[in-house]
N, C-alpha and C positions, 0 to 999 in steps of 0.2 A: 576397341580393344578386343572385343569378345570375339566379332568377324575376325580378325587376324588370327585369334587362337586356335578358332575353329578351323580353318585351312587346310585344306591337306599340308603335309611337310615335307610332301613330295616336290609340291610347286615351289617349293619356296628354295629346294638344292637346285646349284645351276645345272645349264643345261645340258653344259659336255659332260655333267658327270657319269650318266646313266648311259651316254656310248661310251665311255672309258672303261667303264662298270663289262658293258655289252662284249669290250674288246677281250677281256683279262679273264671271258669264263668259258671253258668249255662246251661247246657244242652234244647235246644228248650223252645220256647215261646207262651202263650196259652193267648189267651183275655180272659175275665171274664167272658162272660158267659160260655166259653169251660172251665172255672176250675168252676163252679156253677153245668154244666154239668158231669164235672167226679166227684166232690166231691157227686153228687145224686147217681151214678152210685155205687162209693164204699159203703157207706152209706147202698144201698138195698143190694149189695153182703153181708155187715157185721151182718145184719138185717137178712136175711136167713140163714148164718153159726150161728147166735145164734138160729134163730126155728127149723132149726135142729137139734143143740147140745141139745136145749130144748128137743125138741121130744123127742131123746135117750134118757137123762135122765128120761124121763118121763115114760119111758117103764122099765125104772130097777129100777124103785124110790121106791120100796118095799126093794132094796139092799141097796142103799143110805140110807135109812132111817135106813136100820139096825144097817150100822157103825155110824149113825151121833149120836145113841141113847146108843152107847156104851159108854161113860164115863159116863149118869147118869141113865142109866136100865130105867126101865118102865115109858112111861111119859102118860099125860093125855090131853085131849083137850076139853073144857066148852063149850064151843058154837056147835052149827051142822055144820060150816061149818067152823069151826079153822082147822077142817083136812086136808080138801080139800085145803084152801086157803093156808095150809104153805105145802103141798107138791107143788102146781102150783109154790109157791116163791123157795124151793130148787130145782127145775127142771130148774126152767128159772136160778137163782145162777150159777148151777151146768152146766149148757148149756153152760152160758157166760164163764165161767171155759174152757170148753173143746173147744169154737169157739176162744177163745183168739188169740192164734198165726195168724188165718187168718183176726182177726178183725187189728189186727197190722201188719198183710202183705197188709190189701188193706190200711191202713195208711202209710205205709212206700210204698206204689208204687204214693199215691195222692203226697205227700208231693217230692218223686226223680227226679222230672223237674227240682224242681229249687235249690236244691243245687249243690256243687260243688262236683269233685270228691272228694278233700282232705276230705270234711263233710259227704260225702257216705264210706268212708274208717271208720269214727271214728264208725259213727252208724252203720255200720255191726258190728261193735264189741261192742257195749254198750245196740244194742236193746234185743239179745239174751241173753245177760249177765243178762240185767234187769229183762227178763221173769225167767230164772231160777233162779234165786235169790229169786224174788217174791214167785214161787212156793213153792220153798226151805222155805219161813218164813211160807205159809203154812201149809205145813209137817208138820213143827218143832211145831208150836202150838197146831196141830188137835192131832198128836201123844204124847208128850210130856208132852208140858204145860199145856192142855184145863184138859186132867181129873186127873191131880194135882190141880188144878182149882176149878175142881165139888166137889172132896174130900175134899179141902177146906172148900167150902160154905155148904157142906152136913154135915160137924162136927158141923154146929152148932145147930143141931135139937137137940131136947130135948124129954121126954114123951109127952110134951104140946105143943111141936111146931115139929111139922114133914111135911117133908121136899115135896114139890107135884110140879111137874114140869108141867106146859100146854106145848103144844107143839109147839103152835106158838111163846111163848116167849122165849121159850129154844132156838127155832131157830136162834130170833133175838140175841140170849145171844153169841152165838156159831160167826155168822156175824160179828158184833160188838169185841169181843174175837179175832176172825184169821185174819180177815183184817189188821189189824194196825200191826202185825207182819209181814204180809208180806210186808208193804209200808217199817218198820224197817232194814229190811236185804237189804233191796236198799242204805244203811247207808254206805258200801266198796266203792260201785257206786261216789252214791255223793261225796264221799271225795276224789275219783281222779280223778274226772271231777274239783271237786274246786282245785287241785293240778297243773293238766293240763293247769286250767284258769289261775291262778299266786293267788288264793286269799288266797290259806294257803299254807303250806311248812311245811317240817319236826319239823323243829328247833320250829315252831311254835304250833304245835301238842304234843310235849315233853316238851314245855312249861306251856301249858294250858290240861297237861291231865288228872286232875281232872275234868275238865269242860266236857271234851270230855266224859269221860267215865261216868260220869254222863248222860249228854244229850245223850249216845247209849243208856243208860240204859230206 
């Protein structure tokens, strides 16, 4: 009886407990100005992969603009420097565009101290999931949707009302237009991350899915 007392208590907990234990704790621990200090540090690295990705664009922004100007042909710009100013916005747009994956690699490297493994398993598979998806609602809008769109709004010109596009507001039209479809297709995402969580479930989806398919809509 006294051998037994004596025992460590460690041997005596089973054996998955102390990798369950291993899973659920963060990796190394950082004071606050050393997480002040790396959040600066990624911050500038993400700030540079956008003036970069800027710069390229800025250097084929005569191609960009060719495709961005294909659903509504010829556009116009009022002011001297509406040209200027909305290529500098599709360049930098189009930058943030092409630096994305490494603006979310130096956030997924700030943010990897301090979760756990089991929460670095889920977001290796939800962060890439979201970027493509994202992209994907892009596509679908620029090609698809936007110049059924233009054709739309173009039928309603008349002899007395004909149709003149500036080209900074076309831009903003175009923004405004692809963005929210791309947040839209992160809609699969969501709903099995809230499946994952417990706050909806099948039965409950097949019940309400007129709501559903409304709110995808």
């Amino acid at each position: 009886m006294t051998d037994m007392a004596e025992k460590n208590p460690l041997e005596l907990s089973p054996p998955n407990s102390s990798i369950s234990r291993q899973n659920d704790i963060p990796e190394g621990n950082m004071s606050l100005i050393g997480h002040l200090e790396e959040l600066r540090k990624r911050i500038i690295r993400s700030l540079i992969a956008i003036c970069i990705g800027s710069g390229i664009c800025y250097y084929f922004i005569e191609d960009i603009m060719h495709y961005l100007t294909l659903p509504a042909g010829k556009l116009y710009y009022m002011q001297p420097m509406e040209a200027f100013f909305t290529y500098l916005k599709v360049a930098i747009f189009a930058g943030f565009l092409l630096a994305l994956p490494i603006v979310l690699y130096e956030i997924w490297c700030f943010v990897l101290p301090a979760l756990t493994i089991r929460e670095r398993k889920v977001l290796l598979l939800v962060v890439p999931s979201s970027v493509i998806l994202f992209f994907g609602g892009l596509l679908f809008s620029f090609f698809l949707v936007l110049p059924a769109a233009i054709k739309f709004f173009i039928g309603f010109g008349t002899d007395n009302l004909m149709p003149l596009f500036s080209v900074g507001r076309y831009f903003d039209f175009i923004i405004s237009f692809v963005l929210p479809f791309g947040v839209v297709f992160e809609l699969p995402l969501i709903v099995v991350i809230l499946a994952k969580i417990g706050f909806i479930n099948s039965k409950f989806l097949l019940k309400k899915w007129r709501i559903v398919i409304f709110l995808a809509f």
